[in-house]
PDB file of the backbone (N, CA, C, O) and the ligand in Angstrom, with CONECT records:
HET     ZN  A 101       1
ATOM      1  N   UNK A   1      37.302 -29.698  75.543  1.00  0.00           N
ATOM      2  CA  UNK A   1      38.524 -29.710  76.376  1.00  0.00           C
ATOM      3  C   UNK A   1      38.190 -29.680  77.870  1.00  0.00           C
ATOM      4  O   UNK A   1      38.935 -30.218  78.688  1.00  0.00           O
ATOM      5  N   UNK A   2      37.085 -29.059  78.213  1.00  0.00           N
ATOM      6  CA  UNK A   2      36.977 -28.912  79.413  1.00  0.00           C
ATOM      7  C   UNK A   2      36.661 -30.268  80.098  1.00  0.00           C
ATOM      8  O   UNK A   2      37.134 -30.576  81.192  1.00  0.00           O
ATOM      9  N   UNK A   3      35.754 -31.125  79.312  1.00  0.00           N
ATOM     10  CA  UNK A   3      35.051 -32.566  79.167  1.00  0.00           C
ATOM     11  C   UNK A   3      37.014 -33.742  80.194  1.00  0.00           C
ATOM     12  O   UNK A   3      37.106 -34.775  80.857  1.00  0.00           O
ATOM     13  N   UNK A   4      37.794 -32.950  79.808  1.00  0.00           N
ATOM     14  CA  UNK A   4      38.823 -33.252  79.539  1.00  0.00           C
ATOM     15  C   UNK A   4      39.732 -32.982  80.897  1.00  0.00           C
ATOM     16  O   UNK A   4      40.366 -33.872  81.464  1.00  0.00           O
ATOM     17  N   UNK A   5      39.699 -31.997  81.197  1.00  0.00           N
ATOM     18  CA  UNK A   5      40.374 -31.339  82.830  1.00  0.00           C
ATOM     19  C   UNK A   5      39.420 -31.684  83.338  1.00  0.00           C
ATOM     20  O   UNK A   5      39.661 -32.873  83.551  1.00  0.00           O
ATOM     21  N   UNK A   6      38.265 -31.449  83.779  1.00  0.00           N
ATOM     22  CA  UNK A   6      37.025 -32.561  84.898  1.00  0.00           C
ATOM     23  C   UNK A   6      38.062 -34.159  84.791  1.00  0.00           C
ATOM     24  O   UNK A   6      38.897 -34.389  85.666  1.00  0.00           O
ATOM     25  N   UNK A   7      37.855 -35.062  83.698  1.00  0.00           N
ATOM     26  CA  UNK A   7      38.598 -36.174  84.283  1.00  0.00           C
ATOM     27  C   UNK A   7      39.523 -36.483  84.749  1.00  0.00           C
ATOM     28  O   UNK A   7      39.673 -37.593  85.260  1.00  0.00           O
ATOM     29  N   UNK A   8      40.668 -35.315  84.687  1.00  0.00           N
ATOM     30  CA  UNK A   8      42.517 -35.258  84.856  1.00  0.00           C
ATOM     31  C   UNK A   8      41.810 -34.883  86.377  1.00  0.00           C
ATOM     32  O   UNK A   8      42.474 -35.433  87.255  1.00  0.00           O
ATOM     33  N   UNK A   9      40.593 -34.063  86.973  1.00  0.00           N
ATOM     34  CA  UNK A   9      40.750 -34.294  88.175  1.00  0.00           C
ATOM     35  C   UNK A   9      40.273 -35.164  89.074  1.00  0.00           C
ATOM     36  O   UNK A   9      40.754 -35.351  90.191  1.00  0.00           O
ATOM     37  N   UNK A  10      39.238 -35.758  88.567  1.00  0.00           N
ATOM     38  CA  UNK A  10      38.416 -37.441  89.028  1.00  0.00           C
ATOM     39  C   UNK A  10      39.177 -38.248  89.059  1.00  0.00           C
ATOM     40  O   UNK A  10      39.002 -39.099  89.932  1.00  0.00           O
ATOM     41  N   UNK A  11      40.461 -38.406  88.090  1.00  0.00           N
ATOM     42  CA  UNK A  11      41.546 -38.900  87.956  1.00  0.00           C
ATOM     43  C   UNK A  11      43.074 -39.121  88.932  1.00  0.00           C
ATOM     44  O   UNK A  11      44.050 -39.865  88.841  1.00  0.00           O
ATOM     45  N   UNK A  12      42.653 -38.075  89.834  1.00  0.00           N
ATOM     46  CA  UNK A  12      43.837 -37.890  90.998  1.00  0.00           C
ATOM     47  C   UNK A  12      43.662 -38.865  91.934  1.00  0.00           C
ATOM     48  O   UNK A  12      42.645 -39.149  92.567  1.00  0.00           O
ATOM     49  N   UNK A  13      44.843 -39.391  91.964  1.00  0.00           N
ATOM     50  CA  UNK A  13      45.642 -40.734  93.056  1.00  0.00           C
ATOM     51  C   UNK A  13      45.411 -39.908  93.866  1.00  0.00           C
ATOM     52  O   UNK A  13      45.625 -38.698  93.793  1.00  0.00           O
ATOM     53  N   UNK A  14      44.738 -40.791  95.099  1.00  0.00           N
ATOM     54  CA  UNK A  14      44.655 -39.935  96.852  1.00  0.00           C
ATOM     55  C   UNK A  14      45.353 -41.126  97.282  1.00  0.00           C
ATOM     56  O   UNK A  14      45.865 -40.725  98.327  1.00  0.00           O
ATOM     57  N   UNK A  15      45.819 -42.735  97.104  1.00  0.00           N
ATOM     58  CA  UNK A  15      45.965 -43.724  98.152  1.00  0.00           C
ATOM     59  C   UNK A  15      46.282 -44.786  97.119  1.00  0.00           C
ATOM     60  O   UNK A  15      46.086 -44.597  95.919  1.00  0.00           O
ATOM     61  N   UNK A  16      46.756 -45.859  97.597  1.00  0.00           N
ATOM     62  CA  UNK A  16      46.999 -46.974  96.844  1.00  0.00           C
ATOM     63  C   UNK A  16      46.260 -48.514  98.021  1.00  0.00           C
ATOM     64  O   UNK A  16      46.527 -48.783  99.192  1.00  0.00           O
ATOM     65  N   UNK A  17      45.717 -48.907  97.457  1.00  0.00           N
ATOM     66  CA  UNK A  17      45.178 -50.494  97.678  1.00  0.00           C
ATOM     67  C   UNK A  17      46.006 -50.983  98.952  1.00  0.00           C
ATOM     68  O   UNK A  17      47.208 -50.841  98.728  1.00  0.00           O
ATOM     69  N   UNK A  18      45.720 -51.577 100.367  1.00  0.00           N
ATOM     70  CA  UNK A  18      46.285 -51.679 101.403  1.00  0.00           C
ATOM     71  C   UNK A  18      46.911 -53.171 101.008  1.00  0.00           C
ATOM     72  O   UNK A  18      47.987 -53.646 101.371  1.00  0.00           O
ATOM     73  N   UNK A  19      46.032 -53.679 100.264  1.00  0.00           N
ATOM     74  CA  UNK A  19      46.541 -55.380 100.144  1.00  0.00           C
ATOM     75  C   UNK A  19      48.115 -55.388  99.247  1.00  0.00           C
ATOM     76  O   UNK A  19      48.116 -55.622  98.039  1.00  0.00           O
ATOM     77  N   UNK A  20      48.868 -55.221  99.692  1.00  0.00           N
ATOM     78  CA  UNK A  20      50.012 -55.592  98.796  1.00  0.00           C
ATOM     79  C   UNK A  20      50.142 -56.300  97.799  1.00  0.00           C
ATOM     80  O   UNK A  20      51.086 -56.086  97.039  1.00  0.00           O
ATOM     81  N   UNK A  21      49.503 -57.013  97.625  1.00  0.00           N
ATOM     82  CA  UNK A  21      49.223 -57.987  96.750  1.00  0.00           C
ATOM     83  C   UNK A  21      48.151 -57.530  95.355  1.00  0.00           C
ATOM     84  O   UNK A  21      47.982 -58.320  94.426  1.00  0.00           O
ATOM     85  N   UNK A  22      47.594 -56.380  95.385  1.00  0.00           N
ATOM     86  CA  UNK A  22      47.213 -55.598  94.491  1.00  0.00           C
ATOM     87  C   UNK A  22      47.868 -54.119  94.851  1.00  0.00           C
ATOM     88  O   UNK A  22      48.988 -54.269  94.363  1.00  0.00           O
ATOM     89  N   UNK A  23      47.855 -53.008  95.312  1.00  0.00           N
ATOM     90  CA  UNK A  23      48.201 -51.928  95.432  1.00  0.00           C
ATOM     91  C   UNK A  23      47.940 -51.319  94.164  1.00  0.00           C
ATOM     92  O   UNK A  23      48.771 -50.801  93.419  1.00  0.00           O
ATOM     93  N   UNK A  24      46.701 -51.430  93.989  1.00  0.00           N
ATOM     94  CA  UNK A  24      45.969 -50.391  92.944  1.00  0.00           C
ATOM     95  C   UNK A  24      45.655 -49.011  93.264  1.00  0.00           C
ATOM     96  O   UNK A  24      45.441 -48.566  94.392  1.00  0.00           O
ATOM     97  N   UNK A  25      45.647 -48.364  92.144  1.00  0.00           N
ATOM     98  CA  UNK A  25      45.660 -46.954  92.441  1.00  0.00           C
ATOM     99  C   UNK A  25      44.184 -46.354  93.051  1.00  0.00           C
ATOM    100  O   UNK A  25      43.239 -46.352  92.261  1.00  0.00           O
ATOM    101  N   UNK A  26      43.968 -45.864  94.380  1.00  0.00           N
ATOM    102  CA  UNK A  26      42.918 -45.490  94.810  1.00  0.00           C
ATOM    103  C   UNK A  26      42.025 -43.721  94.431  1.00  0.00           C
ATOM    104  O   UNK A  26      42.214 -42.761  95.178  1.00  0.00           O
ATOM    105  N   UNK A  27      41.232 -43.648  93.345  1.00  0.00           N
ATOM    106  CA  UNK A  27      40.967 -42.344  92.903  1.00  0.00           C
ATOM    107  C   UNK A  27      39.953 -41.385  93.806  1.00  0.00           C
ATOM    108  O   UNK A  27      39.003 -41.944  94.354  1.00  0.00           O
ATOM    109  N   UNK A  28      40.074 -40.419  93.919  1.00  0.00           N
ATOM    110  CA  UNK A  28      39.136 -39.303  94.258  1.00  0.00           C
ATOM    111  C   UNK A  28      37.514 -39.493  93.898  1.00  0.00           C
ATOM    112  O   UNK A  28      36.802 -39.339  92.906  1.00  0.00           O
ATOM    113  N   UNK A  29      37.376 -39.851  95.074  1.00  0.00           N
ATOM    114  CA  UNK A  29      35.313 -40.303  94.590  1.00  0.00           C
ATOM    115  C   UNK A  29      35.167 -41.523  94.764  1.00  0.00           C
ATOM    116  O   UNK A  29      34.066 -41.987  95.060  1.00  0.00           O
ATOM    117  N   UNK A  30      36.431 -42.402  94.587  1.00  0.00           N
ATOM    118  CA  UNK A  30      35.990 -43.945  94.832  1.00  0.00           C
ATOM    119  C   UNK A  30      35.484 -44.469  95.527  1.00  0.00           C
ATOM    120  O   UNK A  30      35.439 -43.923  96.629  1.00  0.00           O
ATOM    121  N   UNK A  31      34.915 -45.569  95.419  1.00  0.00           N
ATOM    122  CA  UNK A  31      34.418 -46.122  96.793  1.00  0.00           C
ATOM    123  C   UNK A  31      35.092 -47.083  97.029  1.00  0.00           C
ATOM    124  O   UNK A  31      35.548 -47.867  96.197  1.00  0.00           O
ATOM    125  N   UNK A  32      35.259 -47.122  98.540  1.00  0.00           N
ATOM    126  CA  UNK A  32      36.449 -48.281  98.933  1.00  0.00           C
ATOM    127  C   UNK A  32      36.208 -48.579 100.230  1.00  0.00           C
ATOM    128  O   UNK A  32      35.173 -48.287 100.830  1.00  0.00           O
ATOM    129  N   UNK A  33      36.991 -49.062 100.605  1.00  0.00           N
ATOM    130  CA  UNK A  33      36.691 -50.253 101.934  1.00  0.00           C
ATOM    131  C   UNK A  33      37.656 -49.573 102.773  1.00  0.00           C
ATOM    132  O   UNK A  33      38.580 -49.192 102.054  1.00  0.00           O
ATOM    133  N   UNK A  34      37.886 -49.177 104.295  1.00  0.00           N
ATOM    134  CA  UNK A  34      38.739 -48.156 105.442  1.00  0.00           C
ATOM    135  C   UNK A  34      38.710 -49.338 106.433  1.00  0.00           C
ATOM    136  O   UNK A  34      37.694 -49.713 107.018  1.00  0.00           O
ATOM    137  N   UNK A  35      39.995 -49.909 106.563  1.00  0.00           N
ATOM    138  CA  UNK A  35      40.322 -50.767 108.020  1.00  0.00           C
ATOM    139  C   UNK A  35      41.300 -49.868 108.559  1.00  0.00           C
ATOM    140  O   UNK A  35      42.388 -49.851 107.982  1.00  0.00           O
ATOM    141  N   UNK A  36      41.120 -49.054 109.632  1.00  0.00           N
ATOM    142  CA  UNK A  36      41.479 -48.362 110.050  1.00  0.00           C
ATOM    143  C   UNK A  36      42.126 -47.408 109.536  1.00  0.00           C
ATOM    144  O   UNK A  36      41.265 -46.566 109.279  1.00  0.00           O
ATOM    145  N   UNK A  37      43.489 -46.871 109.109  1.00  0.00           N
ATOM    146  CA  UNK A  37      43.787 -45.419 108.619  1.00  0.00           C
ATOM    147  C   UNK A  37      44.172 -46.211 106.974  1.00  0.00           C
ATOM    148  O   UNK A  37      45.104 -45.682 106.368  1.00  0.00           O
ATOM    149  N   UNK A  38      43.630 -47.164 106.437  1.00  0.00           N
ATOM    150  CA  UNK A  38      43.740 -47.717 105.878  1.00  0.00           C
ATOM    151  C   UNK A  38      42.861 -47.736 104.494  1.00  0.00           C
ATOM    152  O   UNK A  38      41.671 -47.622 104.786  1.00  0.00           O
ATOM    153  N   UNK A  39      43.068 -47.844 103.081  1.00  0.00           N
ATOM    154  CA  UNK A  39      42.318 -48.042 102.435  1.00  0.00           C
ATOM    155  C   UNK A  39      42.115 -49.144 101.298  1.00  0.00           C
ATOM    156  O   UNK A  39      42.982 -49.012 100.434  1.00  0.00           O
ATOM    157  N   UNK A  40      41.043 -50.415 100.984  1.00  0.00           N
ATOM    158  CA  UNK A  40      40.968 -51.118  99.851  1.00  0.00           C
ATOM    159  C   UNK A  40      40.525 -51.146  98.899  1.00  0.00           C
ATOM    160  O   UNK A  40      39.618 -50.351  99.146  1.00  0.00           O
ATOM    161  N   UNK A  41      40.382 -51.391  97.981  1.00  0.00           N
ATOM    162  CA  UNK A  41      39.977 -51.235  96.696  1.00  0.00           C
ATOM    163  C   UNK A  41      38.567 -51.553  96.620  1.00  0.00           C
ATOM    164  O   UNK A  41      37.566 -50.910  96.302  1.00  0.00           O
ATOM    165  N   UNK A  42      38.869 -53.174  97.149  1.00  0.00           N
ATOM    166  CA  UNK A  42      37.592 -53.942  96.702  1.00  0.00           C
ATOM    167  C   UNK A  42      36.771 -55.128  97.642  1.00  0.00           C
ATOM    168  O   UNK A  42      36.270 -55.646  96.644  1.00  0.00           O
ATOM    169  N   UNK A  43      36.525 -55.514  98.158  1.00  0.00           N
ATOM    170  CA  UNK A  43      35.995 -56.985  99.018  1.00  0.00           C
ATOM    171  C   UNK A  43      36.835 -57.707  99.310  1.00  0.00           C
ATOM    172  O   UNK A  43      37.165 -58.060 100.442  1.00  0.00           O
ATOM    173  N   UNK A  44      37.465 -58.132  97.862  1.00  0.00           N
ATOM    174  CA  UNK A  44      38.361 -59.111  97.821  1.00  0.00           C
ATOM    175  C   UNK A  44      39.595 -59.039  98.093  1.00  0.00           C
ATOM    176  O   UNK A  44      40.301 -60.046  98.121  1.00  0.00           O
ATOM    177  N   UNK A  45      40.075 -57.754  98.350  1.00  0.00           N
ATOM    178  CA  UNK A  45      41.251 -57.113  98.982  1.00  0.00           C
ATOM    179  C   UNK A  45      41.218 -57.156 100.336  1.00  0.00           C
ATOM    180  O   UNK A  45      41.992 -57.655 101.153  1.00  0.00           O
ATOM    181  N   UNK A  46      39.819 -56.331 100.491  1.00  0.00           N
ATOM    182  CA  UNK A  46      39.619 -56.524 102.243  1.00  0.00           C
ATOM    183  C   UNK A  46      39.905 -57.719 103.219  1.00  0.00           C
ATOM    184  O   UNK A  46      40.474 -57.866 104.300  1.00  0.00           O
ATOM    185  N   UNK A  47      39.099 -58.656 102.132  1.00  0.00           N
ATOM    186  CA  UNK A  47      39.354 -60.422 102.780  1.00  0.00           C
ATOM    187  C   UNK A  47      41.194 -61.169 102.876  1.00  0.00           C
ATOM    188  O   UNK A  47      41.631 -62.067 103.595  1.00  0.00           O
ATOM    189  N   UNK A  48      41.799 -60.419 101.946  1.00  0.00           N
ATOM    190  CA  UNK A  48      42.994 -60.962 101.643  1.00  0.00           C
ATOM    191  C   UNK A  48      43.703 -59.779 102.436  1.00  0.00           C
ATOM    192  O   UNK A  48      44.925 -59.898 102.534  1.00  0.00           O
ATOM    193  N   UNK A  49      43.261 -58.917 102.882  1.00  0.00           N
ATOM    194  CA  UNK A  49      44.209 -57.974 103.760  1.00  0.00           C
ATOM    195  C   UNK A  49      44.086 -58.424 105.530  1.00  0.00           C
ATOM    196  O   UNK A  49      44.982 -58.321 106.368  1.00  0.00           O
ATOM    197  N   UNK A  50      43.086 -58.790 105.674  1.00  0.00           N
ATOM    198  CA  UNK A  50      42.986 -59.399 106.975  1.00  0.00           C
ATOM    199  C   UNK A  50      42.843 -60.867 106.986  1.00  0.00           C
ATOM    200  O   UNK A  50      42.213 -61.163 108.002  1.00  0.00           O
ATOM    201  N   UNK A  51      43.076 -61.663 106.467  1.00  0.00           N
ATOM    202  CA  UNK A  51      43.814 -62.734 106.238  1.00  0.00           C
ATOM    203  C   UNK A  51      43.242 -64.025 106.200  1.00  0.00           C
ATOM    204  O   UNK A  51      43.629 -65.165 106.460  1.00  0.00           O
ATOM    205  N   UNK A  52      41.957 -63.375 105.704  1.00  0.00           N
ATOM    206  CA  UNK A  52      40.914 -64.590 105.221  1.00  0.00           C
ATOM    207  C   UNK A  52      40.683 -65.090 104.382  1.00  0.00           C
ATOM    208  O   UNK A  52      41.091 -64.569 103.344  1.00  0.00           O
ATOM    209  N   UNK A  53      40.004 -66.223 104.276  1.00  0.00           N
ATOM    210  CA  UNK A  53      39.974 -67.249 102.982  1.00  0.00           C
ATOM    211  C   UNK A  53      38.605 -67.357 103.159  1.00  0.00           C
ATOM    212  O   UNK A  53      38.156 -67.214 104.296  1.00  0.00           O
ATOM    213  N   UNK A  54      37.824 -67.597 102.175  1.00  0.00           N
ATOM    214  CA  UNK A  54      36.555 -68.172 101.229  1.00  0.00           C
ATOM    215  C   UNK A  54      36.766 -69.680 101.294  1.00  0.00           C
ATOM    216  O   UNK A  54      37.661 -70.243 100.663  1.00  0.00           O
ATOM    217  N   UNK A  55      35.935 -70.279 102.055  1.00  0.00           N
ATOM    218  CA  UNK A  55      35.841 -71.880 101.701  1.00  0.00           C
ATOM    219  C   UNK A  55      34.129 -72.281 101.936  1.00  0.00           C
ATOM    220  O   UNK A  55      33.232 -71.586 102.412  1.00  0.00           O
ATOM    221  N   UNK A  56      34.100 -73.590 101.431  1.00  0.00           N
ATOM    222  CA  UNK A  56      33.021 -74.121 101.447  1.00  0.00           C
ATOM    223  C   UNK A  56      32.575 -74.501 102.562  1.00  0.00           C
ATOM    224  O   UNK A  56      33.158 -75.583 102.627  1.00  0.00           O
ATOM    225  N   UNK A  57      32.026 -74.438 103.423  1.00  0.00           N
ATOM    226  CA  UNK A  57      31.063 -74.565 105.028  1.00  0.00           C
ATOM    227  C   UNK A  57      31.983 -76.420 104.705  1.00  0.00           C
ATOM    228  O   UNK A  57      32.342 -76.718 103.566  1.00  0.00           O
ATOM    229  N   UNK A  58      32.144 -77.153 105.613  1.00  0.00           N
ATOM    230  CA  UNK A  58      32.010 -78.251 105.620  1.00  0.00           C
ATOM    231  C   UNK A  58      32.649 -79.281 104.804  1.00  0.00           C
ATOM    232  O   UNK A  58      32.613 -80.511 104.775  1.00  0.00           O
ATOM    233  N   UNK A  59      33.168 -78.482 104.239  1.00  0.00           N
ATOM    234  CA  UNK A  59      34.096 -79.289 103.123  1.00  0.00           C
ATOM    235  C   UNK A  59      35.906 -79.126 103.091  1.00  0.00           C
ATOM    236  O   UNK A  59      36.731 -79.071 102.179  1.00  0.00           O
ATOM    237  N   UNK A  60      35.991 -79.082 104.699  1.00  0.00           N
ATOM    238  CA  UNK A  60      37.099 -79.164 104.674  1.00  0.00           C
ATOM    239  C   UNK A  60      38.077 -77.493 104.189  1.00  0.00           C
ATOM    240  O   UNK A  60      37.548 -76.383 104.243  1.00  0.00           O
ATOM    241  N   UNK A  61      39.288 -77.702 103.825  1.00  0.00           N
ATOM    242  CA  UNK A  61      40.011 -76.373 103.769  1.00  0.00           C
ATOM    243  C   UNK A  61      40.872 -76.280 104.723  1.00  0.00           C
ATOM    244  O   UNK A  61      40.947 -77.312 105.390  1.00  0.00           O
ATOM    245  N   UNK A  62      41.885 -75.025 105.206  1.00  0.00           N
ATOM    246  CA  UNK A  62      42.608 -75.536 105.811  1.00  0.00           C
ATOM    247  C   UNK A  62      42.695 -73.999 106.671  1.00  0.00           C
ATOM    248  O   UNK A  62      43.453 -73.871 107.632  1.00  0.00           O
TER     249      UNK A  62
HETATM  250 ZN    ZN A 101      43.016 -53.781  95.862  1.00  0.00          ZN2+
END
């Protein structure tokens, strides 16, 4: 049981995902990405929260 309250507290929501577009639940211990008082989940949040795109060098895109 105890195995059990340790995870209910690793488990505690501190923040939710800055990208609106995910707003996943951010846990206690996680590691995450801080743009200013801000927090992301993942890379790919980060890139889509400040309003960048992934394209191919040279191949056009917009
Ligand atoms: Zn996210």
């Amino acid at each position: 049981m105890s195995r059990v309250l340790n995870l209910a507290a690793e488990d505690e929501v501190l923040d939710y995902c800055a990208n609106e577009t995910c707003g996943k639940e951010i846990y206690f211990g996680q590691l995450v990405t801080k743009i200013g008082h801000e927090l992301v989940c993942s890379g790919k949040c980060l890139v889509e929260k400040i309003g960048a795109v992934t394209i191919i060098a040279g191949k056009g895109g917009v």
